[in-house]
VMD Tcl script that draws the C-alpha trace (Angstrom):
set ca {
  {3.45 -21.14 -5.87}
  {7.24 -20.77 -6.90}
  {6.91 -22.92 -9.35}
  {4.45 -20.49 -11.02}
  {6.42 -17.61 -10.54}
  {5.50 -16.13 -8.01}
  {6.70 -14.67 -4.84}
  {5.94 -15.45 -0.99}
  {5.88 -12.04 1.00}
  {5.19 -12.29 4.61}
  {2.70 -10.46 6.10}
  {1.39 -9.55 9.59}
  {-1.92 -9.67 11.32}
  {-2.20 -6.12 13.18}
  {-4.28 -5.84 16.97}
  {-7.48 -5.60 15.25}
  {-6.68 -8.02 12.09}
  {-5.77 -5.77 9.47}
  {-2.93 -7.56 6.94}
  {0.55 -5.27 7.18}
  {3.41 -5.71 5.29}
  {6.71 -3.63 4.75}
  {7.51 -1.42 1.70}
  {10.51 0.25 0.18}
  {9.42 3.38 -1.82}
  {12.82 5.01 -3.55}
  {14.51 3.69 -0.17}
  {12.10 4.74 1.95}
  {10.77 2.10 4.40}
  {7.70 2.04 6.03}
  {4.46 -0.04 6.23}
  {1.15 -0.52 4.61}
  {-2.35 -1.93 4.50}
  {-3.07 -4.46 2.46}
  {-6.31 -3.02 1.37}
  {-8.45 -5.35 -1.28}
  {-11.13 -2.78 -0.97}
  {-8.88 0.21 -2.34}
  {-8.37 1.03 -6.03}
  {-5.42 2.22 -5.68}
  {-2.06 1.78 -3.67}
  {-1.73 5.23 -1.48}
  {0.35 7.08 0.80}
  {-0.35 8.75 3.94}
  {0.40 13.06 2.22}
  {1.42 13.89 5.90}
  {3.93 10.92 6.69}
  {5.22 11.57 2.88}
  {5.75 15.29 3.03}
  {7.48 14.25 6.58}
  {10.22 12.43 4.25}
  {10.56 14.81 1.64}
  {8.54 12.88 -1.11}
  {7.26 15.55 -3.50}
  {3.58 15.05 -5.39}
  {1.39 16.30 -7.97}
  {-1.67 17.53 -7.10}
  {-4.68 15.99 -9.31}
  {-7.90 17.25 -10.28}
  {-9.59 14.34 -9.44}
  {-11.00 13.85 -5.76}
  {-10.51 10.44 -4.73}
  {-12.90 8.55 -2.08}
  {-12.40 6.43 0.93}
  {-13.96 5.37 4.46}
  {-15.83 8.24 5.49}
  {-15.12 10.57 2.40}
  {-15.92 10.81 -1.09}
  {-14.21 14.20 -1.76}
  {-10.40 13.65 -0.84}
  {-7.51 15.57 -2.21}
  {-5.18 13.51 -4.63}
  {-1.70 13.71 -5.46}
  {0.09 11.45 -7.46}
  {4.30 10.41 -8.08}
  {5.77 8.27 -10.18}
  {8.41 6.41 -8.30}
  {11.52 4.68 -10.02}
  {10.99 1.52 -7.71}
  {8.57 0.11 -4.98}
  {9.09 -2.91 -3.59}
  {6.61 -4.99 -1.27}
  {9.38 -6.45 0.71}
  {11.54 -8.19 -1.62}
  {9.08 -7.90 -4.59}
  {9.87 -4.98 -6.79}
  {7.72 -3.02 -8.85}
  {9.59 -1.01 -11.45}
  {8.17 2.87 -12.39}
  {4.91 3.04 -10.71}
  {2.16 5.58 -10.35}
  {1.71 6.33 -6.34}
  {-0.79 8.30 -4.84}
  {-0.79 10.43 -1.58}
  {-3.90 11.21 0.01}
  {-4.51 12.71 3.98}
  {-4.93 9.81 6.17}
  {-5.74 11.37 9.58}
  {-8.76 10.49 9.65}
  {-8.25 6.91 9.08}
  {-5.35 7.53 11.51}
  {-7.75 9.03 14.39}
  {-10.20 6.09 13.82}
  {-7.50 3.52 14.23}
  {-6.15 5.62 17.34}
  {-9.46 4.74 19.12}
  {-9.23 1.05 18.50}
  {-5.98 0.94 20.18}
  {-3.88 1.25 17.08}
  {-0.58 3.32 18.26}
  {1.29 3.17 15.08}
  {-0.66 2.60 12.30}
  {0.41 1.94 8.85}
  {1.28 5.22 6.62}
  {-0.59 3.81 3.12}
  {-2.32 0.81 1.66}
  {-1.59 -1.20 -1.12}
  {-4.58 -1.29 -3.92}
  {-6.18 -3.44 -6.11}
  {-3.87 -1.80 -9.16}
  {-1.11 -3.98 -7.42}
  {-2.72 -6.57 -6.75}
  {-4.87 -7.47 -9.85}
  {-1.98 -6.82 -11.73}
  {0.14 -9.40 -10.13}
  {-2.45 -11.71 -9.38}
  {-2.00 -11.61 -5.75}
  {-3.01 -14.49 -3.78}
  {-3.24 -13.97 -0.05}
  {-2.79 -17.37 2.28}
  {-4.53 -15.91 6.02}
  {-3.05 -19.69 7.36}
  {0.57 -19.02 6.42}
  {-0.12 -15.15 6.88}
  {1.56 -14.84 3.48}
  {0.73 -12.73 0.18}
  {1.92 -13.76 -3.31}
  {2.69 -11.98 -6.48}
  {3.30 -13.08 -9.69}
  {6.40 -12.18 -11.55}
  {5.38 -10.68 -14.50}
  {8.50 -11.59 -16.34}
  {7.95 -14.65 -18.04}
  {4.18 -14.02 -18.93}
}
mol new
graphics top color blue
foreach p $ca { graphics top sphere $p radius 0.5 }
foreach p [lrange $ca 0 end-1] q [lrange $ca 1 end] { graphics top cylinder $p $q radius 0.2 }
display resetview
């Protein structure tokens, strides 16, 4: 996969087989979902308020598990990386997680992850996800 630019980031299998992996958002480290079922890549608005990451509030009402009529915010951040991987200016979104939070709770889930990375991440670096190796891959879009 090197050889066709792009990068091996390890990810991890959570108790009830979710796919985790680590991000950096403007030095802030944490981790998400990897989420092929979301649009977009969001933040938990509680855990971000918590570390003093400011967001615009949008008109538009965003959907998820349980909810079609979610509150959106939105930040552009100078850099998010996906463990070493680093995306340069992007759009993030905050929404209230709790819900999902309270859901994973009952399932046993003690710390669960504080956002989920979307399919605008992962369509636009053609990610490639290897369950085996418990590995995701993004393609550099450098030399395309």
């Amino acid at each position: 996969m090197s050889k066709k630019n792009y990068t091996e980031i390890p990810v991890r299998l959570n108790a009830i087989g979710h796919l985790e992996v680590d991000v950096n958002i403007d030095g802030i480290i944490t981790n998400f979902l990897i989420d092929t079922g979301a649009s977009n890549t969001v933040i938990d608005l509680n855990y971000a308020t918590n570390n003093l990451m400011e967001f615009a509030s949008m008109k538009e009402k965003g959907g998820g598990v349980g909810t079609s009529q979610m509150s959106l915010f939105r930040k552009k951040v100078k850099l998010f990386k996906i463990n070493n991987f680093e995306i340069p200016s992007f759009d993030l979104y905050a929404a209230d997680f709790q819900h999902v939070k309270d859901s994973l709770a009952k399932k046993g889930i003690t710390e669960p992850c504080n956002g989920v990375i979307g399919a605008d991440i992962l369509i636009k670096y053609e990610a490639v996800i290897d369950y085996a190796k418990q590995s995701l891959y993004l393609k550099s879009l450098l030399n395309n």
